[in-house]
C-alpha atoms as a printed R data frame, in Angstrom:
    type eleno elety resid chain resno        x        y      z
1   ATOM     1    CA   UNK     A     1 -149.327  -58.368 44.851
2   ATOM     2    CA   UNK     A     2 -148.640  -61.069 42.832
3   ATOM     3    CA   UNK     A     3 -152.138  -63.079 42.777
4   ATOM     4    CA   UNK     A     4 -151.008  -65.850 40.235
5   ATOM     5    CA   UNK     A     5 -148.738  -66.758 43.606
6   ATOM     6    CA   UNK     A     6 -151.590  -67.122 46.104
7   ATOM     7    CA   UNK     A     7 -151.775  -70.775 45.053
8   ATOM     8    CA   UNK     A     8 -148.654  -71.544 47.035
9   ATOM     9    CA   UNK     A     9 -151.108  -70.044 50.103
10  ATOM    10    CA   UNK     A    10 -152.712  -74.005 49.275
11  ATOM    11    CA   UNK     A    11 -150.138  -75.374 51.147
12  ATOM    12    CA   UNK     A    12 -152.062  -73.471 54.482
13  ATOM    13    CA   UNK     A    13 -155.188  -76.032 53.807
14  ATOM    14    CA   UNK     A    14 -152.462  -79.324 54.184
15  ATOM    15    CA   UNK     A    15 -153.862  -79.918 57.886
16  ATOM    16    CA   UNK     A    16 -157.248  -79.280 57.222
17  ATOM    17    CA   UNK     A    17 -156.908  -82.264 54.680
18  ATOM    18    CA   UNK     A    18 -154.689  -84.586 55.836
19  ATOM    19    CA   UNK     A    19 -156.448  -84.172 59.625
20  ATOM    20    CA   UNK     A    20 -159.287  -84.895 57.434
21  ATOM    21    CA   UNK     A    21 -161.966  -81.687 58.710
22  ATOM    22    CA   UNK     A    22 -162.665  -80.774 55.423
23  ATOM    23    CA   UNK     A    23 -166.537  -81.575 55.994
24  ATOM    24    CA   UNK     A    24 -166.390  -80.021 59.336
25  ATOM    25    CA   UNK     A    25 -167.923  -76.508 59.030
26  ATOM    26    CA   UNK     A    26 -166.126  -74.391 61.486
27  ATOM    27    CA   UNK     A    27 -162.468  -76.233 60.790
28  ATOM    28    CA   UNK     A    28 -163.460  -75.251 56.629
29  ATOM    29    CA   UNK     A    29 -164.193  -71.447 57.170
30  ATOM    30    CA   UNK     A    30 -161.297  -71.039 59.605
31  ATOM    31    CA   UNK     A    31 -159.020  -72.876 57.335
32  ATOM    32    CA   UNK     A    32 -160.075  -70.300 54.469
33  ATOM    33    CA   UNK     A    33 -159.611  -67.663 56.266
34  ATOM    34    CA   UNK     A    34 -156.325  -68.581 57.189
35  ATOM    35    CA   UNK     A    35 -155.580  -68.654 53.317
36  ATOM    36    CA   UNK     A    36 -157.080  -65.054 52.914
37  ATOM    37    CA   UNK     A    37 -154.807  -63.801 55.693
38  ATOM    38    CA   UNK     A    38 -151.570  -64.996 54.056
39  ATOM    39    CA   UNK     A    39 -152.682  -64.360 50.349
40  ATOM    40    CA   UNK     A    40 -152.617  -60.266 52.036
41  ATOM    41    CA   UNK     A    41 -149.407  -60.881 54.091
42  ATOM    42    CA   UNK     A    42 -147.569  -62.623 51.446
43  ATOM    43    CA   UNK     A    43 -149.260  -59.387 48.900
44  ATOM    44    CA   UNK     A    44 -147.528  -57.104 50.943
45  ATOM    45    CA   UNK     A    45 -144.101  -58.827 51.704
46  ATOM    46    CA   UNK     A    46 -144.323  -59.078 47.933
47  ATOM    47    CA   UNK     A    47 -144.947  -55.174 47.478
48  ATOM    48    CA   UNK     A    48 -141.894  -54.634 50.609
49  ATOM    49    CA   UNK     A    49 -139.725  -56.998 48.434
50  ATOM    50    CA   UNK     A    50 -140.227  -54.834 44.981
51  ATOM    51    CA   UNK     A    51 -139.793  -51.387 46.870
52  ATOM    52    CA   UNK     A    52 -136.518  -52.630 48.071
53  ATOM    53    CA   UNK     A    53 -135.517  -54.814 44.611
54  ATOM    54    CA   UNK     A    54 -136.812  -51.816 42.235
55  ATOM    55    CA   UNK     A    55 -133.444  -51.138 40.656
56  ATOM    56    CA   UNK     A    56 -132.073  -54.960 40.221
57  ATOM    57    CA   UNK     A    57 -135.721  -55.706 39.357
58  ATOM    58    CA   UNK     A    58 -135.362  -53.112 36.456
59  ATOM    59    CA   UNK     A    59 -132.681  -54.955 34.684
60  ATOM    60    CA   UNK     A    60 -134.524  -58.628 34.627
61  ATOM    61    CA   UNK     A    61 -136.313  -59.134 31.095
62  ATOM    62    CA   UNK     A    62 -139.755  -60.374 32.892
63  ATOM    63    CA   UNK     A    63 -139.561  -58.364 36.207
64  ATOM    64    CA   UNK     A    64 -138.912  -55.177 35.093
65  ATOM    65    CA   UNK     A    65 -142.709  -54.932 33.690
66  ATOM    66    CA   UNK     A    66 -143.644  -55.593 37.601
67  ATOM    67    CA   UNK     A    67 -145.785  -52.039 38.470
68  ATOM    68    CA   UNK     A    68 -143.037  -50.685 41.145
69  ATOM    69    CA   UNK     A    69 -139.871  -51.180 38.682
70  ATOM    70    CA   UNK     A    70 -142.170  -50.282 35.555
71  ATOM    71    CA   UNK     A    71 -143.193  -46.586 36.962
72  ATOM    72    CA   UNK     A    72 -146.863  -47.469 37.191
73  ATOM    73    CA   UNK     A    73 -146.713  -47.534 40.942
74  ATOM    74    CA   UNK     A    74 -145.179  -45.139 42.867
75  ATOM    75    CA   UNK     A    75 -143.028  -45.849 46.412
76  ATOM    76    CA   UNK     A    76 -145.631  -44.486 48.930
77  ATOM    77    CA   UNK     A    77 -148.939  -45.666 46.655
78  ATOM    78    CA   UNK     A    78 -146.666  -48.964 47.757
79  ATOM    79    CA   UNK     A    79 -145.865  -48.533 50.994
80  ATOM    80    CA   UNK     A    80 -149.356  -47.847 52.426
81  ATOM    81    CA   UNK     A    81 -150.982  -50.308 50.166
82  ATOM    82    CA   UNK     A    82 -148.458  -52.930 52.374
83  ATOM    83    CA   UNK     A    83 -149.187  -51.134 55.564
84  ATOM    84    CA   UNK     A    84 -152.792  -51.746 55.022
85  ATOM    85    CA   UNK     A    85 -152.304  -55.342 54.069
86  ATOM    86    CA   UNK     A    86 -150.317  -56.001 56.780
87  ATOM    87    CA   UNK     A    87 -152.720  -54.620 59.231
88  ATOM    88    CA   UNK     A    88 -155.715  -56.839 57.541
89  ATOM    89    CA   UNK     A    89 -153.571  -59.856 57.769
90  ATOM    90    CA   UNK     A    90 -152.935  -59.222 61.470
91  ATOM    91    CA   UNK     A    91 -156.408  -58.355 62.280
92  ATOM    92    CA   UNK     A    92 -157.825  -61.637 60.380
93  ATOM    93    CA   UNK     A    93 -155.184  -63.697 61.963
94  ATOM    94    CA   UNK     A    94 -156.795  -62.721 65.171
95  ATOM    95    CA   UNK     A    95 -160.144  -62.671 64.131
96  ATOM    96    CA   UNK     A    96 -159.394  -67.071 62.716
97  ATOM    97    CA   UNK     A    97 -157.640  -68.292 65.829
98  ATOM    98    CA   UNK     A    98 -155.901  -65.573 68.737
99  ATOM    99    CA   UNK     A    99 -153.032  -68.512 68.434
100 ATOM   100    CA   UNK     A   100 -152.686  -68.196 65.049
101 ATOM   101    CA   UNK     A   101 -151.785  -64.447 65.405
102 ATOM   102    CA   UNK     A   102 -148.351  -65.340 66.578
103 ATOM   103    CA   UNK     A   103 -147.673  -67.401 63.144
104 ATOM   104    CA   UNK     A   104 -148.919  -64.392 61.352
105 ATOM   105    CA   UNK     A   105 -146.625  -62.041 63.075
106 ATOM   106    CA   UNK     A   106 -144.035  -64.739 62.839
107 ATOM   107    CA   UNK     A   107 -144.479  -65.296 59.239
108 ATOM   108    CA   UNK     A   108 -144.067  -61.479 58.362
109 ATOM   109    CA   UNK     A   109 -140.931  -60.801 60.632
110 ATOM   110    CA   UNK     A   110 -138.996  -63.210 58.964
111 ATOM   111    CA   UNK     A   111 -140.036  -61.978 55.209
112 ATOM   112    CA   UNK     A   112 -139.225  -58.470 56.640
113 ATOM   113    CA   UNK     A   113 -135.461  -60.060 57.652
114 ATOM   114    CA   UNK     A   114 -135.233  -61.873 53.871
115 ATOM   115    CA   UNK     A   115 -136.650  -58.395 52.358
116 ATOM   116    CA   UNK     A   116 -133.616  -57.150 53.978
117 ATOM   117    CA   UNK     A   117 -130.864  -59.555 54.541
118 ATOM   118    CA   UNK     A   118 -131.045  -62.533 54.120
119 ATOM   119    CA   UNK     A   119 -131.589  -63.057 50.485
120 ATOM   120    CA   UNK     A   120 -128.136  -61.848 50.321
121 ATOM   121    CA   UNK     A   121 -127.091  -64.812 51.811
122 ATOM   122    CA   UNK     A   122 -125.847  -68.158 50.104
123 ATOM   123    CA   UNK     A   123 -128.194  -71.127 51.162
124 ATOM   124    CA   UNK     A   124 -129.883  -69.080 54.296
125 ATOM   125    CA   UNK     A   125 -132.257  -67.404 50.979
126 ATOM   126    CA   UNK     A   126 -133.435  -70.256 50.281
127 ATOM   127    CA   UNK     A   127 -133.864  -71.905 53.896
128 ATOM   128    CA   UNK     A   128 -135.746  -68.433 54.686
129 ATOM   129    CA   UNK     A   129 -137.898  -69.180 52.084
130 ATOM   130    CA   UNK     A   130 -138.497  -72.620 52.747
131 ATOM   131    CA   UNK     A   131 -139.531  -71.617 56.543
132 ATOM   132    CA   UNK     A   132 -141.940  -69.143 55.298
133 ATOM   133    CA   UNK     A   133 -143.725  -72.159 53.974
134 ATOM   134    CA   UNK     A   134 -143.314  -73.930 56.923
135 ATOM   135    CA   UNK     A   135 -145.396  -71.319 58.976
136 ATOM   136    CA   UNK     A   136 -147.940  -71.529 56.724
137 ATOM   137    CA   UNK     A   137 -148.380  -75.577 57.066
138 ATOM   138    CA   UNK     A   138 -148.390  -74.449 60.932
139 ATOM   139    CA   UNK     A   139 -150.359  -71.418 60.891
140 ATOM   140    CA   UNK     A   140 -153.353  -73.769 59.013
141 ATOM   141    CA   UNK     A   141 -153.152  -76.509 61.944
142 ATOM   142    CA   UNK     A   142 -153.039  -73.623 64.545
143 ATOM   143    CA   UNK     A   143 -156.034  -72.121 63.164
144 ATOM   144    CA   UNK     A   144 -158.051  -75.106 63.216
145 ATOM   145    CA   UNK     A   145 -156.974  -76.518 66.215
146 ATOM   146    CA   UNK     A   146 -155.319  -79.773 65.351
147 ATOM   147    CA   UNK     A   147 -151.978  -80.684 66.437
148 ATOM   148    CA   UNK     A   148 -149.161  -79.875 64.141
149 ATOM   149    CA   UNK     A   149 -147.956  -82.976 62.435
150 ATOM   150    CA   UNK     A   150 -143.609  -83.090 62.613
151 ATOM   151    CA   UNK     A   151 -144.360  -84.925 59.039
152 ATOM   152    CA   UNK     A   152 -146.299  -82.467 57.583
153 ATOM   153    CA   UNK     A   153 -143.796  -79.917 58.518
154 ATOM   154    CA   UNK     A   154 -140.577  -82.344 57.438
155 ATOM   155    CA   UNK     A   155 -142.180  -82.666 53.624
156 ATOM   156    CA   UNK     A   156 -143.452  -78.976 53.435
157 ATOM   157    CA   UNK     A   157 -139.385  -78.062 54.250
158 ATOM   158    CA   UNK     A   158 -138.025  -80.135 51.780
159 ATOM   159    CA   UNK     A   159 -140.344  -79.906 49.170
160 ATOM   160    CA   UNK     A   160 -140.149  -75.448 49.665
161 ATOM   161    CA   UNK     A   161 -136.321  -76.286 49.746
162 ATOM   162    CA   UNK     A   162 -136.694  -78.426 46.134
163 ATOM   163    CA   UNK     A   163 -138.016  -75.942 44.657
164 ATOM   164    CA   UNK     A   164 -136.383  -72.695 45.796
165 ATOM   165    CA   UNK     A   165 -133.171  -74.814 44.461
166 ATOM   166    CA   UNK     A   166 -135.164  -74.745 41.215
167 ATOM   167    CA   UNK     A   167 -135.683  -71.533 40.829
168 ATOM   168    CA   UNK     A   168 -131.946  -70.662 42.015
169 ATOM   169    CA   UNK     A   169 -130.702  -72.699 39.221
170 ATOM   170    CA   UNK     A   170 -133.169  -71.107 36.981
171 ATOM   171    CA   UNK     A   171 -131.591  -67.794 37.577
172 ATOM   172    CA   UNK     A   172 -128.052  -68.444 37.206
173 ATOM   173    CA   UNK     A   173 -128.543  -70.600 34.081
174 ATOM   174    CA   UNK     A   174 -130.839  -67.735 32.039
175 ATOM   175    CA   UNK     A   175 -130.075  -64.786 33.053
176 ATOM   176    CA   UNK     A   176 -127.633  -62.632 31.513
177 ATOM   177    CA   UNK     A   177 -126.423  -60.925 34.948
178 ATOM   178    CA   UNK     A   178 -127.443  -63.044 37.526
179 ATOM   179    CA   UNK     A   179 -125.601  -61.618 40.079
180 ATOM   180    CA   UNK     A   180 -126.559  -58.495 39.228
181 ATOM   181    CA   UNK     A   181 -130.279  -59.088 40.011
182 ATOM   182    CA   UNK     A   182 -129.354  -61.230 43.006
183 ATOM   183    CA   UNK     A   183 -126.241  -60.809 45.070
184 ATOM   184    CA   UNK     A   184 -126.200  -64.542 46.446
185 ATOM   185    CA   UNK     A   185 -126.376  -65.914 43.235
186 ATOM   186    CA   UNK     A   186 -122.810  -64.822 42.862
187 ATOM   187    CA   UNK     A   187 -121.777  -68.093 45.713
188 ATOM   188    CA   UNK     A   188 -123.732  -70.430 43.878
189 ATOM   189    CA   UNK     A   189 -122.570  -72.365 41.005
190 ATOM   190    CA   UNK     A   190 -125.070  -74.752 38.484
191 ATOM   191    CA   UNK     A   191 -122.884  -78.122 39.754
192 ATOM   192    CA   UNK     A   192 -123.737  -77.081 43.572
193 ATOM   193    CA   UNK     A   193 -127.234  -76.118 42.735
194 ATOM   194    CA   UNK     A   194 -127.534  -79.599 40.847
195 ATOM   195    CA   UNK     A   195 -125.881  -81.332 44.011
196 ATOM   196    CA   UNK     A   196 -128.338  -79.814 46.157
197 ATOM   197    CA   UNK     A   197 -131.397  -80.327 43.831
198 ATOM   198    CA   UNK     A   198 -130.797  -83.972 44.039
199 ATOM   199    CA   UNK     A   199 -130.091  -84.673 47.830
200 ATOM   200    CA   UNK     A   200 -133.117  -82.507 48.665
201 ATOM   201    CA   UNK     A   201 -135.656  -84.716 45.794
202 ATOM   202    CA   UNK     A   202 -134.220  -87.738 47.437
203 ATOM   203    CA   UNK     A   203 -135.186  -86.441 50.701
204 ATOM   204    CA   UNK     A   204 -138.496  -85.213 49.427
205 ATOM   205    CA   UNK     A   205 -139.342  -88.845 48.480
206 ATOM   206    CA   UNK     A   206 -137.671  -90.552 51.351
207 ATOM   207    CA   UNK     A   207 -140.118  -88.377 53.880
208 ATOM   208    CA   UNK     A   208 -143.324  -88.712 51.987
209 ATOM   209    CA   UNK     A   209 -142.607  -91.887 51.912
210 ATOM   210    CA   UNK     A   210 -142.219  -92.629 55.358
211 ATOM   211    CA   UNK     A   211 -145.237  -90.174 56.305
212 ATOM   212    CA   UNK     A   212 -147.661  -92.701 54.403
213 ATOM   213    CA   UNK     A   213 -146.932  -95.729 56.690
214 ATOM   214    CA   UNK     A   214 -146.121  -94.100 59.434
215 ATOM   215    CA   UNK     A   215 -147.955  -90.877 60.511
216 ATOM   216    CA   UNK     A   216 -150.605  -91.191 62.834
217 ATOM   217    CA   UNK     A   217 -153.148  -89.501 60.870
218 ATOM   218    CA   UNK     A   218 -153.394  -91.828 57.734
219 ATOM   219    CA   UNK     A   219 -155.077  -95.465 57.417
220 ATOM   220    CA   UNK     A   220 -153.796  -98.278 59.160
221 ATOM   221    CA   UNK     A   221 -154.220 -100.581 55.894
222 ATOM   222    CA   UNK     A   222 -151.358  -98.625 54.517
223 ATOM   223    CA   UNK     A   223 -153.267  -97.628 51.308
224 ATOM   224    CA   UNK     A   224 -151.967  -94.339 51.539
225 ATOM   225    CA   UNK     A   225 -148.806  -95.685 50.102
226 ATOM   226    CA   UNK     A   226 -150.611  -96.234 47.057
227 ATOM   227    CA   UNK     A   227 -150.073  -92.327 46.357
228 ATOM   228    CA   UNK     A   228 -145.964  -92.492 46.013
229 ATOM   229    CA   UNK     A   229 -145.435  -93.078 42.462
230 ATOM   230    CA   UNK     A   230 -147.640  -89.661 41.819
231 ATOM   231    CA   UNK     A   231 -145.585  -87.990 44.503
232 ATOM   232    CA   UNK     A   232 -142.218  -89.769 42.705
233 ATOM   233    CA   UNK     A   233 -143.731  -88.855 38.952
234 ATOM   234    CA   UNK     A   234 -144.011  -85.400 39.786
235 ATOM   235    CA   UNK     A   235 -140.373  -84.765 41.606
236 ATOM   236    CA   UNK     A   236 -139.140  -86.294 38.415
237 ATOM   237    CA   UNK     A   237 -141.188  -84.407 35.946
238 ATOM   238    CA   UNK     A   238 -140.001  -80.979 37.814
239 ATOM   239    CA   UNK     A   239 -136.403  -81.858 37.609
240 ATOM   240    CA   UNK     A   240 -136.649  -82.727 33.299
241 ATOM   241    CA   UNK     A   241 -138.375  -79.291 33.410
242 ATOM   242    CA   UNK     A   242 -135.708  -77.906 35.218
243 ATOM   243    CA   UNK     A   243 -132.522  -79.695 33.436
244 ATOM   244    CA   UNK     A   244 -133.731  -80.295 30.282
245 ATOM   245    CA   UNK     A   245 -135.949  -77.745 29.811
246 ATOM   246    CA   UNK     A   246 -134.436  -74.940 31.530
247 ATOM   247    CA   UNK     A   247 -137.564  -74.127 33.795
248 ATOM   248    CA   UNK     A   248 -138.081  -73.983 37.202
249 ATOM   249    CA   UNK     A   249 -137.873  -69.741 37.339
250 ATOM   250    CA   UNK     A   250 -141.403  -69.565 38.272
251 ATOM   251    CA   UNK     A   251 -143.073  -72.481 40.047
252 ATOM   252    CA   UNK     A   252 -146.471  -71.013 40.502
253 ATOM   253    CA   UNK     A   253 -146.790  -70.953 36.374
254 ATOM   254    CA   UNK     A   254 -144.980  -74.177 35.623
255 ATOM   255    CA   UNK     A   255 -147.806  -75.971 37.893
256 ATOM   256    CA   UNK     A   256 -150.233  -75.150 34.952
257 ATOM   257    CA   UNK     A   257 -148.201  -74.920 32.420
258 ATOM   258    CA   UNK     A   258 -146.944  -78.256 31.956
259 ATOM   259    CA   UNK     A   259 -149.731  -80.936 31.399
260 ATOM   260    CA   UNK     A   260 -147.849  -83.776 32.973
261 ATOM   261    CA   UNK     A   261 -147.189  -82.119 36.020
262 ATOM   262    CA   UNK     A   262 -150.121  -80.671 36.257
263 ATOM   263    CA   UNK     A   263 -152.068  -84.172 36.392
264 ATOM   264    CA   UNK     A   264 -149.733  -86.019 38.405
265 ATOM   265    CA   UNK     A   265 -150.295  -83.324 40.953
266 ATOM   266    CA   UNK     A   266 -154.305  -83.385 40.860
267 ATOM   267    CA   UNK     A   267 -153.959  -87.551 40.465
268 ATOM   268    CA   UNK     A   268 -152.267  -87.357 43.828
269 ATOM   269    CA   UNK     A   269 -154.912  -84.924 45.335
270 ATOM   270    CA   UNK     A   270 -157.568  -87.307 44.094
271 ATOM   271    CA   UNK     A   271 -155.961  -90.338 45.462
272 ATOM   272    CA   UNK     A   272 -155.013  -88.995 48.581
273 ATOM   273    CA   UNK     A   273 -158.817  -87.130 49.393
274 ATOM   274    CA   UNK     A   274 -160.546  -91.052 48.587
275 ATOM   275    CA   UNK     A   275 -158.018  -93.062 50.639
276 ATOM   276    CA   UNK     A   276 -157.881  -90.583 53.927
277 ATOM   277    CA   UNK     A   277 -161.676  -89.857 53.705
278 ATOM   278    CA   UNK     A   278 -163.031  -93.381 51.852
279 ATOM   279    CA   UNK     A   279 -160.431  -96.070 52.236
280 ATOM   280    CA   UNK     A   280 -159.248  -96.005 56.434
């Protein structure tokens, strides 16, 4: 189920900050419990994914201790443990928002298609990915009512698409038989993964960027600008992790992990909480 991962289920909570209704009662428990509902859904797409991965999973030197590969869980303990998830997820989506019950069932049809196709497929994997994060950013306006900011969805793409570049390039530059574990890593190549790494940091910066002078939703003194060299810090941190330190393979980890990072990222929180809610 994967719980170390249910901090990329933060990323649901991006409207409920940046509309700033964090000190608004009903917008804060509706906004948690749309983080509950994908930390199940995203559990059981993660419990689909090893059913389906179990052999290729079994010849990775960190995966293969995962329960389903490892023996200690067997295929139906799986399945109906996912079943039930799913069916909490669903019933909590509807229980936060009836609206937000079409993100939910959005969110787990497409992991069902990248379970099952699309990971197989060179660039689409990660886009899939990248669009699963996407419907989170959406499903956390939906639920509290807000109106779904085009930047918040822009830098939640590129960002998802940064890092599932990463962690591509993680796998084909450590692993022994890459394409072995994952068919579409056989297309990719470390020079095209680079290529794409860099145009989509670029991008990352460019949009953030932009989003502090320009969104609707931020202070009209521009102070929010103030929080760019964080957001530039950190892009450049990940990517000496990733080149020069051969990291990037698990995102969730490296987040804590490295010190730097790790402060650049909460300095940004910081800054960004006192100028939306302290300095407009």
């Amino acid at each position: 189920m994967r719980p170390q991962q249910w901090t990329k289920n933060a990323i649901v909570l991006a409207a409920l900050v940046f509309d700033r209704k964090v000190f608004e009662w009903e917008s804060a428990w509706r906004g948690g419990l749309a983080v509950l509902v994908f930390c199940a859904l995203s559990s059981a797409m993660y419990l689909i994914n090893d059913q389906r991965d179990v052999a290729g999973d079994r010849m990775h030197p960190v995966k293969r201790f995962r329960p389903i590969a490892a023996g200690e869980l067997g295929l139906r303990a799986a399945t109906r443990l996912a079943t039930g998830l799913i069916l909490a997820g669903i019933a909590g989506a509807y229980l936060t928002r009836s609206e937000f019950l079409s993100v939910a069932v959005a969110y787990v049809a497409l992991m069902i298609a990248y379970t099952a196709w699309i990971k197989q497929i060179v660039i689409l994997d990660v886009f899939a990915i990248a669009a699963g994060f996407v419907l989170r950013a959406a499903g956390g306006a939906v639920a509290i009512d807000v109106e779904i900011s085009p930047w918040l969805l822009v830098c939640t793409m590129l960002l998802a698409l940064f890092i599932g570049f990463g962690k591509r390039r993680n796998e084909l530059a450590t692993l022994q038989d890459a394409t072995g574990h994952r068919a579409s890593l056989n297309d990719y190549s470390l020079p095209l993964l680079d290529q794409m790494i860099g145009t989509v940091a670029s991008a990352t910066v460019m949009a953030y960027s932009f989003y502090t002078f320009d969104a609707s939703s931020v202070p009209q003194n521009h102070t929010m600008m103030l929080t760019i060299p964080f957001v530039v810090y950190a892009v450049f941190r990940y990517l000496y992790l990733i080149h020069r330190s051969e990291l990037g393979g698990s995102p969730e980890t490296l987040l804590f992990a490295d010190r730097p990072l790790f402060l650049a990222i909460l300095s940004w929180g910081l800054a960004s909480m006192g100028i939306l809610y302290f300095a407009s």
